[in-house]
C-alpha positions as a Markdown table, in Angstrom:
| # | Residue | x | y | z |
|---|---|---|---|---|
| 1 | Unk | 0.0 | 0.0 | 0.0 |
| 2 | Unk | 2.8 | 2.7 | 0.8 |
| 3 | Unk | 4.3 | 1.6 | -3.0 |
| 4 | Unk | 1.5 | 3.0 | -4.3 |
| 5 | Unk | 1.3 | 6.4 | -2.4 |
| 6 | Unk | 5.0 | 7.0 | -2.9 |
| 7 | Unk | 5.5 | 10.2 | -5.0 |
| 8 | Unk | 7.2 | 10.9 | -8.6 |
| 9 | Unk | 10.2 | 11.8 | -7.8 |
| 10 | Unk | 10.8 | 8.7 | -5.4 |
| 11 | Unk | 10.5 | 6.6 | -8.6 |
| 12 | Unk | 12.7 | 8.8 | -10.8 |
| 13 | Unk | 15.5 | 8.2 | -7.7 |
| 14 | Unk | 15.0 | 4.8 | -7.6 |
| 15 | Unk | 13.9 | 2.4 | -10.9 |
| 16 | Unk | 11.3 | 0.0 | -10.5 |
| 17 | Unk | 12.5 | -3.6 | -9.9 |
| 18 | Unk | 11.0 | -6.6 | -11.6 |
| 19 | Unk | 11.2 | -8.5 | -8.7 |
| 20 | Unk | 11.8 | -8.4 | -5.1 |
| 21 | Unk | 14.8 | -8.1 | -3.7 |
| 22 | Unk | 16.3 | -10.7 | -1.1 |
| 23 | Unk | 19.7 | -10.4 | 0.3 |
| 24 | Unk | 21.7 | -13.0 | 1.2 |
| 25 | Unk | 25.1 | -13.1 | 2.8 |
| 26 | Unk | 27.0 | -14.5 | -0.4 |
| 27 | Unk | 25.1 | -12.4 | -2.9 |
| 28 | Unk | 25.9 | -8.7 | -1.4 |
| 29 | Unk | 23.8 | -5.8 | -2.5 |
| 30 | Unk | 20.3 | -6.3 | -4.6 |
| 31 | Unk | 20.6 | -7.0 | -8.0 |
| 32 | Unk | 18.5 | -4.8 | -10.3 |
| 33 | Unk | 16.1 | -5.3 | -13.4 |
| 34 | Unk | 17.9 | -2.9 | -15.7 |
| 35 | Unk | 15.0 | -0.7 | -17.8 |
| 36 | Unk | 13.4 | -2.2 | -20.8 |
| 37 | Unk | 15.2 | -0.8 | -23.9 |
| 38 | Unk | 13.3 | 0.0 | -27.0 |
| 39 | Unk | 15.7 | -3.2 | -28.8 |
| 40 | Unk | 13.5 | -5.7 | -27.0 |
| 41 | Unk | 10.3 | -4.4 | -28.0 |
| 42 | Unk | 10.5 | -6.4 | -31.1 |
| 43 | Unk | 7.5 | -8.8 | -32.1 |
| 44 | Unk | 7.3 | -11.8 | -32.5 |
| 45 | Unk | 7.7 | -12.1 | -36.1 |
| 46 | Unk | 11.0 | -10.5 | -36.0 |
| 47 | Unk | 11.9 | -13.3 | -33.2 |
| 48 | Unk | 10.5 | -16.1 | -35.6 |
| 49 | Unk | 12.7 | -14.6 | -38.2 |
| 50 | Unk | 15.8 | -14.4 | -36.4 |
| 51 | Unk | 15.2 | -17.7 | -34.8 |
| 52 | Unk | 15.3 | -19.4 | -38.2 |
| 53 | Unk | 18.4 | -17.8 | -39.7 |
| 54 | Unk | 20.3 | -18.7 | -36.6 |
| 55 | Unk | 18.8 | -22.4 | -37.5 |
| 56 | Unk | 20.0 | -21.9 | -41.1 |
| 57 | Unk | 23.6 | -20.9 | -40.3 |
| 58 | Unk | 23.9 | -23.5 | -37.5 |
| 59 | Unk | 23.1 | -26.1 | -40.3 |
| 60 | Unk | 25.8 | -24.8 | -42.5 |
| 61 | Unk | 28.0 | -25.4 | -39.7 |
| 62 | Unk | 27.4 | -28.7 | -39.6 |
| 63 | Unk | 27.6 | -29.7 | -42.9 |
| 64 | Unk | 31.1 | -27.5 | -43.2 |
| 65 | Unk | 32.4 | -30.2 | -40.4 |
| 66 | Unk | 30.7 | -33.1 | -41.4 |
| 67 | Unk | 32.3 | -32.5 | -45.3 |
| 68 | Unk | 35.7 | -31.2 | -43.7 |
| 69 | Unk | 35.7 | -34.6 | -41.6 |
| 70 | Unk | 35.3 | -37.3 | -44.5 |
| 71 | Unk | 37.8 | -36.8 | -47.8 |
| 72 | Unk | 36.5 | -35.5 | -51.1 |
| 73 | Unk | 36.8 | -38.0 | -54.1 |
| 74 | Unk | 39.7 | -36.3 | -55.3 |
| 75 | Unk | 41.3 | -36.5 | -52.1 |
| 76 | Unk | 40.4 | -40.2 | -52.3 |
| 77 | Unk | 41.8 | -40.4 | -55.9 |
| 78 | Unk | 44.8 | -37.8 | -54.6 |
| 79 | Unk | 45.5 | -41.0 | -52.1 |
| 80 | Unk | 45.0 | -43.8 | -54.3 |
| 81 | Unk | 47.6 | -42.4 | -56.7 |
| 82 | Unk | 50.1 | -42.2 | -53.6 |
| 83 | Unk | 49.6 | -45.5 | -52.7 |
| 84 | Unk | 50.3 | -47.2 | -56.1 |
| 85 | Unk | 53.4 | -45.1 | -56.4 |
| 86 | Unk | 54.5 | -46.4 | -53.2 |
| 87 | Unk | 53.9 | -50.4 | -54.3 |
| 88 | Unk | 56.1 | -49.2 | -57.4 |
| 89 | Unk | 58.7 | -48.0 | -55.0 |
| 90 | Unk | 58.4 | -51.2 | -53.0 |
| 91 | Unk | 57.7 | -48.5 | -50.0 |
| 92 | Unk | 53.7 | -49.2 | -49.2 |
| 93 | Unk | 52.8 | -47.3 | -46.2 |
| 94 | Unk | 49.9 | -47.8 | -43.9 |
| 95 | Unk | 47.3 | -45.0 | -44.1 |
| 96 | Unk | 47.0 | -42.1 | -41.9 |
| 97 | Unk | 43.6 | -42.3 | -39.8 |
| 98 | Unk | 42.0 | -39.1 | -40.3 |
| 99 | Unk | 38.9 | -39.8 | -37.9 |
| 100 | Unk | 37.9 | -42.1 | -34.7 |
| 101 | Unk | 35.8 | -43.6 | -36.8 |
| 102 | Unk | 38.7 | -44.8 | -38.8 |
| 103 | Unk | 40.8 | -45.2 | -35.9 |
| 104 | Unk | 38.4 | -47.7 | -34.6 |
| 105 | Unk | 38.0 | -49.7 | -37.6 |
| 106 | Unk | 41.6 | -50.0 | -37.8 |
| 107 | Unk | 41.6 | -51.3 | -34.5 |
| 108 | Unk | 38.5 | -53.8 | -35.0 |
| 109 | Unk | 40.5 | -54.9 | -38.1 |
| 110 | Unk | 44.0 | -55.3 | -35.9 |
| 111 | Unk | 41.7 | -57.4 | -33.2 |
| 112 | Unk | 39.7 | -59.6 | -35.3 |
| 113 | Unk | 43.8 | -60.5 | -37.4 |
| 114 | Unk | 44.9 | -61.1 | -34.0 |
| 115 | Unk | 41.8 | -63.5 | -33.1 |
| 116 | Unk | 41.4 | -65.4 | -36.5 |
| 117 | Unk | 45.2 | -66.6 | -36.1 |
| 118 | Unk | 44.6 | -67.5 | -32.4 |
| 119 | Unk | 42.0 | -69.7 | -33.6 |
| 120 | Unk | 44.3 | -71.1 | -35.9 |
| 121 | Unk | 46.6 | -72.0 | -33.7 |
| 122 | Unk | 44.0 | -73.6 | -31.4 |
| 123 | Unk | 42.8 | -75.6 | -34.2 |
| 124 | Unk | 46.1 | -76.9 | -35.3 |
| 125 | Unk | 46.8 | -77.9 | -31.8 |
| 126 | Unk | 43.4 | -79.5 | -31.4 |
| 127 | Unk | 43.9 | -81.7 | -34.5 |
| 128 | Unk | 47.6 | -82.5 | -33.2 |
| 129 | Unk | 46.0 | -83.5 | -30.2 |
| 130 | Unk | 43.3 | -85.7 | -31.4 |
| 131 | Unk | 45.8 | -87.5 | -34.0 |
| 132 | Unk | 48.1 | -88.3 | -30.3 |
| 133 | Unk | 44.5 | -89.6 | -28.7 |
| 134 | Unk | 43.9 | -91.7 | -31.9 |
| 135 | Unk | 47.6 | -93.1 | -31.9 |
| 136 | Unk | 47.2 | -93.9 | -28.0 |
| 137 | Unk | 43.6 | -95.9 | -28.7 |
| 138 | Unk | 44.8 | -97.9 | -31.6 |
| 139 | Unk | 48.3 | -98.9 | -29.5 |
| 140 | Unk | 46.0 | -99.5 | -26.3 |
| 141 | Unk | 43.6 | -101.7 | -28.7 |
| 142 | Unk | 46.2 | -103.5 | -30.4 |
| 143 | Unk | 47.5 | -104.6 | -27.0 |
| 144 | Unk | 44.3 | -105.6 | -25.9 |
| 145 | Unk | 43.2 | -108.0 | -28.4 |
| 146 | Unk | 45.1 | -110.5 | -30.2 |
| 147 | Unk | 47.6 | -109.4 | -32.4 |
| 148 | Unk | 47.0 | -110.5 | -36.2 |
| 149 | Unk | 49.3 | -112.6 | -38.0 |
| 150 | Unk | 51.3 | -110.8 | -40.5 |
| 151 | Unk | 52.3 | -112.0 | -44.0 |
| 152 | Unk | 55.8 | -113.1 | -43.0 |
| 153 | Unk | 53.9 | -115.4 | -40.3 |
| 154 | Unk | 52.1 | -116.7 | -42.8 |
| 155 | Unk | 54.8 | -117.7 | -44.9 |
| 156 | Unk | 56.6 | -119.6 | -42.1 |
| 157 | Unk | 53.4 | -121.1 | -40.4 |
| 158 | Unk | 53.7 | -124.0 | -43.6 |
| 159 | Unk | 57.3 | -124.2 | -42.2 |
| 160 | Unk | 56.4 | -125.6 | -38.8 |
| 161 | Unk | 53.4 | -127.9 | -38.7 |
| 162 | Unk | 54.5 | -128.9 | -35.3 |
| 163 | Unk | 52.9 | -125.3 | -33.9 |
| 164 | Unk | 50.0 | -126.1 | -33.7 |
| 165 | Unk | 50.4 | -129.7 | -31.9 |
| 166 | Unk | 51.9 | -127.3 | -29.3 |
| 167 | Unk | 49.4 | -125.1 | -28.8 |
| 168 | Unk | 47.0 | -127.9 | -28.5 |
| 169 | Unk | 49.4 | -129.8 | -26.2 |
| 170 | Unk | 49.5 | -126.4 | -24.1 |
| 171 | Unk | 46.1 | -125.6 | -24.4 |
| 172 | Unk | 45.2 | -129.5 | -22.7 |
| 173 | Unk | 47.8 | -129.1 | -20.2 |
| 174 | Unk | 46.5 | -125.7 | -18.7 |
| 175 | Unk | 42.7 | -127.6 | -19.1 |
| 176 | Unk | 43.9 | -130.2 | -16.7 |
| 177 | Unk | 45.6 | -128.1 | -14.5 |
| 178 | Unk | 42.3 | -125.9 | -14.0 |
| 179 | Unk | 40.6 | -129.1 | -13.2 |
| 180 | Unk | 42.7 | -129.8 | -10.7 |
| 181 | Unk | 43.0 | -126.4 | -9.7 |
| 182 | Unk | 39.1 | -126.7 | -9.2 |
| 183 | Unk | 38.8 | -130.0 | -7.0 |
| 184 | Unk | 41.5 | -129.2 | -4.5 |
| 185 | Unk | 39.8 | -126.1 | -4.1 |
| 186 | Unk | 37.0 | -128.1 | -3.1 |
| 187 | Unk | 39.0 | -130.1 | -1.1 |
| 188 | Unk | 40.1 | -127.4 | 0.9 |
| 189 | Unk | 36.5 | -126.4 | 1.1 |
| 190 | Unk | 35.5 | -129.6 | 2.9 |
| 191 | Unk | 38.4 | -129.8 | 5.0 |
| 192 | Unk | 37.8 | -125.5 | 6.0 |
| 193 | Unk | 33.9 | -127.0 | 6.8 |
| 194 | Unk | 35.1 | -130.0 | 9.1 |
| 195 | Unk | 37.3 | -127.6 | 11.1 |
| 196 | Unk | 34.8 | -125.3 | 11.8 |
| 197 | Unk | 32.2 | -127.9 | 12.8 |
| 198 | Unk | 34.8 | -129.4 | 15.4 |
| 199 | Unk | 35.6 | -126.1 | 16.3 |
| 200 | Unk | 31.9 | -125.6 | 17.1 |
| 201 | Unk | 31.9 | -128.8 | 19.1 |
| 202 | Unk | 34.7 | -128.4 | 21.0 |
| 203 | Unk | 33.8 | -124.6 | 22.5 |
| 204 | Unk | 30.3 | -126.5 | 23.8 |
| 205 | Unk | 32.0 | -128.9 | 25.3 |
| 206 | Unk | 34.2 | -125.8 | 27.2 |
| 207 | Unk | 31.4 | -124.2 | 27.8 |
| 208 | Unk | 29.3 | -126.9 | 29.8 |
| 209 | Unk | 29.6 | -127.1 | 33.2 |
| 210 | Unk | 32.0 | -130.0 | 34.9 |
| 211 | Unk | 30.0 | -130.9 | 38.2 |
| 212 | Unk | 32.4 | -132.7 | 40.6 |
| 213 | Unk | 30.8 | -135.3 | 43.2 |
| 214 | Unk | 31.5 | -135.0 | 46.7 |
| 215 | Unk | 30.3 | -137.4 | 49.4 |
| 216 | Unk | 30.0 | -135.8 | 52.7 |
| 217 | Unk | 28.0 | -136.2 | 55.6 |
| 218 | Unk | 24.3 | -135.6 | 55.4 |
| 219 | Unk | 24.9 | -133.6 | 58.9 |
| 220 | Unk | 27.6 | -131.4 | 58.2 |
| 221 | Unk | 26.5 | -128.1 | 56.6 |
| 222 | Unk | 28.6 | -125.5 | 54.6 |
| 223 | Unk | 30.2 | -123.6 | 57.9 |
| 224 | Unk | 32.6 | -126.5 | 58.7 |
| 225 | Unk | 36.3 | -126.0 | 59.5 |
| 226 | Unk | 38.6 | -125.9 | 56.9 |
| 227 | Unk | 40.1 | -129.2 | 58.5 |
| 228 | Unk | 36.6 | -131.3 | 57.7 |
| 229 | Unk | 36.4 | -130.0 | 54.4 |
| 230 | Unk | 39.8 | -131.2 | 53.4 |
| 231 | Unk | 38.9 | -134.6 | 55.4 |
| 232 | Unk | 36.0 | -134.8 | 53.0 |
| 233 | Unk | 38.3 | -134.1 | 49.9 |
| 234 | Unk | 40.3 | -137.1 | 51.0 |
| 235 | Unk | 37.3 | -139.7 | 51.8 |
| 236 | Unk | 35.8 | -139.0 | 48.5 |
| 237 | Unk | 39.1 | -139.6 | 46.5 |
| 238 | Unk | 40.3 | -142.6 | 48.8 |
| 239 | Unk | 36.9 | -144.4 | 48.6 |
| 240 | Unk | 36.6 | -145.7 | 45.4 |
| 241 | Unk | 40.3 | -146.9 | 45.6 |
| 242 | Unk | 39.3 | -148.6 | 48.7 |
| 243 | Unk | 36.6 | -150.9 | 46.6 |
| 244 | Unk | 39.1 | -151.7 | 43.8 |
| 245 | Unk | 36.4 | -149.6 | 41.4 |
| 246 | Unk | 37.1 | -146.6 | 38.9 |
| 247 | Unk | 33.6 | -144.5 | 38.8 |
| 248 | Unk | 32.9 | -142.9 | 35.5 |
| 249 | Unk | 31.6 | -139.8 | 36.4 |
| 250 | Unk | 31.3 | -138.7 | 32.3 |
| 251 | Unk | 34.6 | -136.2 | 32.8 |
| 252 | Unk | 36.7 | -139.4 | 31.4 |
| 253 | Unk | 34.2 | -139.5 | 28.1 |
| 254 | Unk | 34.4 | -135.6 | 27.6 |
| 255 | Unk | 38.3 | -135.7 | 27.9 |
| 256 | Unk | 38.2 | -138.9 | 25.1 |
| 257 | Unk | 35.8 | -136.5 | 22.8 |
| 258 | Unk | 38.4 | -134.0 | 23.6 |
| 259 | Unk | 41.1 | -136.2 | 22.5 |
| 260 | Unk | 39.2 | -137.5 | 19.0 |
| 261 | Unk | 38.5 | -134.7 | 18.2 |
| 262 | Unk | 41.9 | -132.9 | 18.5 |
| 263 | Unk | 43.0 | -136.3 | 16.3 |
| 264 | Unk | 40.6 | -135.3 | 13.6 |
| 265 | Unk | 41.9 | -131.8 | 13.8 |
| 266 | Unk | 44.9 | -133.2 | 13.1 |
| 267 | Unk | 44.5 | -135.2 | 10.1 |
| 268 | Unk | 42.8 | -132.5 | 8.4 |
| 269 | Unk | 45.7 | -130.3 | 8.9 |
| 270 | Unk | 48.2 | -132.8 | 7.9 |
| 271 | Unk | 45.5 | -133.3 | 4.6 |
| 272 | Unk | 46.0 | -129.7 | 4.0 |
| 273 | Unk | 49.7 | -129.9 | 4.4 |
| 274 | Unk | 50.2 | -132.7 | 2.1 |
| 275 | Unk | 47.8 | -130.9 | -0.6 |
| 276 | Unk | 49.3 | -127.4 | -0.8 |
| 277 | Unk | 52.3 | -129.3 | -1.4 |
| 278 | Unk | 51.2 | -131.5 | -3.8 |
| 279 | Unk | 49.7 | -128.0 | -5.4 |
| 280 | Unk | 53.2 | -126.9 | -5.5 |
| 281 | Unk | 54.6 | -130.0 | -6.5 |
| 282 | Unk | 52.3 | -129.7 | -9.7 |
| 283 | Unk | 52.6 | -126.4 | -11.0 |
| 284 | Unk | 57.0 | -126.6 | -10.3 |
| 285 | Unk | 56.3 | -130.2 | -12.6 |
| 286 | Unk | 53.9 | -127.4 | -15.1 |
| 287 | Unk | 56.3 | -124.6 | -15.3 |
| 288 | Unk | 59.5 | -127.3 | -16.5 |
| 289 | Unk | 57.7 | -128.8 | -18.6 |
| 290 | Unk | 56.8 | -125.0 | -20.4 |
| 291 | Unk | 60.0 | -124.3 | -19.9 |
């Protein structure tokens, strides 16, 4: 409200602002709207105008740079005829890269020589490499089966008829020696069977209780002196002695199974004995005759 009471004069000292002033600490003093000047009263037409010429020029400016950056045809032919009178010298030079854009095709072109003969090189050392695997498979199969017989073979095998009465001979030989391989494997079998039965037998008959008889006196219980018990001991092994009688009390017939049985255990090892070294016997009797 006082802006609008304020007088003439106070406006011809101090211009109107176009807008209000705030003062900060980095700014300093207010900034003022300068006064419109009769240049900027133009219309819009005239702006349109000016607008378009400045569009106009700035695409002349383009197409100056864009026809500065790629050569002319006679700059191309200029080159051309350079080049070939360098291959006449037997001095051909690389070109000069004018632009990026020929400076990166230059260096795709360096990259993609550089990658085509590291694929060459793989691929000659693949192929090396699969003509090793096929050598190593063919030796490794040739090992495995049978060889073939050659020519030369061939020619000698009507030399020696007696080769194949040898091979027979062997082949019979090694037959029989399986078959008795076979049955004293068997053998053994049995005789392995037979152990462990006895075996068997003999820890039951360890294992059962051996009751010993004892003849006391039907009065006497357990909290006797030491002196009676030891009398009893005595009357119990006296006694039959006394009669002129042995009692079998079934210990005797135990210690006799014991006895058998550790005879049969016996043989059977002395069977096995006299079989491994009959096995021995048989294939030293094998090996000379080879031999």
């Amino acid at each position: 409200m006082k802006n609008k009471f304020k007088s003439k004069r106070y406006f011809k000292k101090h211009q109107r602002l176009g807008y209000l002033p705030v003062q900060t600490v980095l700014e300093g003093d207010d900034l003022e709207s300068p006064a419109p000047s009769p240049q900027h009263t133009l219309s819009s037409q005239e702006m349109h105008s000016r607008l378009e010429l400045y569009a106009s020029r700035l695409a002349e400016v383009e197409l100056r740079t864009r026809s500065n950056s790629t050569p002319d045809s006679s700059e191309d032919e200029h080159q051309l005829i350079a080049q070939y009178c360098q291959t006449l010298s037997g001095e051909l030079a690389l070109p000069v890269p004018r632009s990026p854009a020929q400076i990166m095709a230059l260096i795709d072109a360096e990259q993609r020589e550089e990658l085509e003969a590291m694929i060459h090189e793989l691929e000659e050392e693949n192929r090396h490499l699969q003509s090793e695997y096929e050598r190593l498979r063919g030796s490794r199969g040739s090992r495995s089966v049978s060889p073939t017989v050659t020519e030369e073979e061939q020619e000698q095998e009507p030399l020696t008829p007696c080769r194949d009465e040898e091979m027979l001979a062997e082949a019979k030989l090694l037959r029989q020696h399986k078959g008795r391989l076979e049955a004293r494997m068997q053998i053994l079998e049995d005789h392995n069977r037979q152990l462990e039965a006895q075996l068997h037998r003999l820890r039951q008959l360890l294992d059962e209780p051996q009751p010993v008889p004892v003849r006391g006196n039907p009065q006497n219980n357990g909290y006797g002196t030491p002196n009676a018990s030891w009398n009893r001991t005595v009357i119990v092994e006296q006694a039959p002695r006394r009669n002129g009688q042995i009692p079998d009390h079934g210990g005797s017939a135990r210690v006799g199974n014991l006895l058998h049985m550790a005879g049969n255990l016996g043989k059977a090892v002395g069977t096995l004995v006299t079989v491994m070294t009959d096995d021995e016997d048989a294939s030293g009797s094998e090996d000379e005759l080879k031999h």
